[in-house]
C-alpha positions in Angstrom: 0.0 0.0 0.0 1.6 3.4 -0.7 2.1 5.8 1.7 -0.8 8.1 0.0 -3.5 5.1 0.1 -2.0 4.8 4.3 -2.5 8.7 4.4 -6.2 8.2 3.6 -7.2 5.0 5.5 -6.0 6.8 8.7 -8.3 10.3 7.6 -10.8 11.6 10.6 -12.3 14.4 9.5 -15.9 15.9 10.6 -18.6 14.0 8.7 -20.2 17.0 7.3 -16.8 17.4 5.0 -16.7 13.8 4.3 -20.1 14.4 3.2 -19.9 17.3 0.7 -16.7 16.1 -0.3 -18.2 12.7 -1.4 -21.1 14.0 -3.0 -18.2 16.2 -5.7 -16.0 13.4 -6.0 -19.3 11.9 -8.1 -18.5 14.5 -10.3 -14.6 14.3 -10.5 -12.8 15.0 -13.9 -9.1 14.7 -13.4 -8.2 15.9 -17.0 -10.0 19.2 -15.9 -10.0 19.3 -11.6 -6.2 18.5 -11.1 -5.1 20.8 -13.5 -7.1 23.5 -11.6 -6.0 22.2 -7.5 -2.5 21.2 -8.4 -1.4 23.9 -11.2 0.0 20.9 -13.5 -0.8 21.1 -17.1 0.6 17.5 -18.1 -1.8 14.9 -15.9 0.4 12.8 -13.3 0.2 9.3 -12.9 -2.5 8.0 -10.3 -0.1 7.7 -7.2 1.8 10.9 -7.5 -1.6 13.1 -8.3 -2.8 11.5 -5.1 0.7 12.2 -2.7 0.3 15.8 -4.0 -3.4 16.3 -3.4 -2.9 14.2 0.2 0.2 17.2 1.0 -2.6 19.6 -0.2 -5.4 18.3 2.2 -2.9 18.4 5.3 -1.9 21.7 5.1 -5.8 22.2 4.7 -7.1 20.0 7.5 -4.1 21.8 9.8 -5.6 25.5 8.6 -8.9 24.1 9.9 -7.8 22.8 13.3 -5.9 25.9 13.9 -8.9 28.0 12.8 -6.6 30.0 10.8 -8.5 33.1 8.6 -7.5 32.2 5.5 -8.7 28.6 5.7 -10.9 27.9 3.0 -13.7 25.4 3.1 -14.4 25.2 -0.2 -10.7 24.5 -1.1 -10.9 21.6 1.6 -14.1 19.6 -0.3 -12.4 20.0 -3.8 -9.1 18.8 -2.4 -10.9 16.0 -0.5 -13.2 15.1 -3.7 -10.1 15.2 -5.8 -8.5 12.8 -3.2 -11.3 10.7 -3.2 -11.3 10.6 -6.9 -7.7 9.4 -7.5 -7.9 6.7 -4.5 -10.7 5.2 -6.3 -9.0 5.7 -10.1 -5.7 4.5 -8.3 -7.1 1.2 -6.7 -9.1 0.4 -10.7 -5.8 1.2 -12.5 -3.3 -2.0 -12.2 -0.5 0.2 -13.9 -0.3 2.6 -11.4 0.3 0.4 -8.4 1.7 -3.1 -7.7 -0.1 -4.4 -4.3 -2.2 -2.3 -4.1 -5.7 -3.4 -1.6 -9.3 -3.0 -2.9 -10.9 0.6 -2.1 -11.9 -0.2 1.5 -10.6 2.9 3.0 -12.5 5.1 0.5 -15.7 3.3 2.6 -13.8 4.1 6.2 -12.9 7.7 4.9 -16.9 8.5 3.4 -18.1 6.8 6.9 -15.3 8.7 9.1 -16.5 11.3 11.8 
C-alpha cells in the first residue's frame, strides 16, 4: 500500500466534509479538476496526483484545526473530492500500483467522523 493510500485509510475528518466532499468526487474530472488544484498542465500518474493532493489536504485539514482566517472550506471539499477521486482511479488502474488493496478505506474515509 503506498504511503498516499496509508494517508487516507487513517483520515478523521468531521462528517459534514466527508459528506460534501463525497457527493463532488461523483462528479470528478481529473483531466479538468487536477489541473485547476494542483497547477499541472501535463496529468500525473494516479499515485503521484494522489501524494500531491494528500500534502494539499494536510496543510488544509491543519488550517482548519488551527482555525486560521484564511482557511478555506471550499478548497478543503475540492481537495478532498479530488483525493477521493484518484484513491478510487488508483485502486481500478493495475498500472499505477503493484499491491495495491481494494478501495476499503475510501468506505472508512466516506463513513469517518
Amino acid at each position: 500500500m503506498t504511503a498516499a493510500m496509508q494517508y487516507v485509510n487513517q483520515m478523521i475528518r468531521p462528517r459534514l466534509l466527508i459528506q460534501a466532499a463525497h457527493i463532488c468526487a461523483q462528479g470528478y474530472r481529473r483531466d479538468r479538476h487536477l489541473p485547476q488544484l494542483l497547477g499541472v498542465s501535463a496529468p500525473l500518474r494516479h499515485g503521484p496526483a494522489l501524494s500531491r493532493l494528500c500534502a494539499l489536504e494536510e496543510v488544509l485539514d491543519d488550517q482548519r484545526r488551527r482555525r486560521e482566517a484564511g482557511y478555506s472550506p471550499r478548497r478543503h471539499i475540492d481537495i478532498l473530492s479530488a483525493v477521493m477521486g484518484e484513491a478510487q482511479l488508483l485502486c481500478a488502474s493495475p498500472t499505477d500500483h503493484k499491491d495495491q488493496e481494494n478501495a476499503s478505506g475510501m468506505e472508512a474515509l466516506r463513513d469517518a467522523t
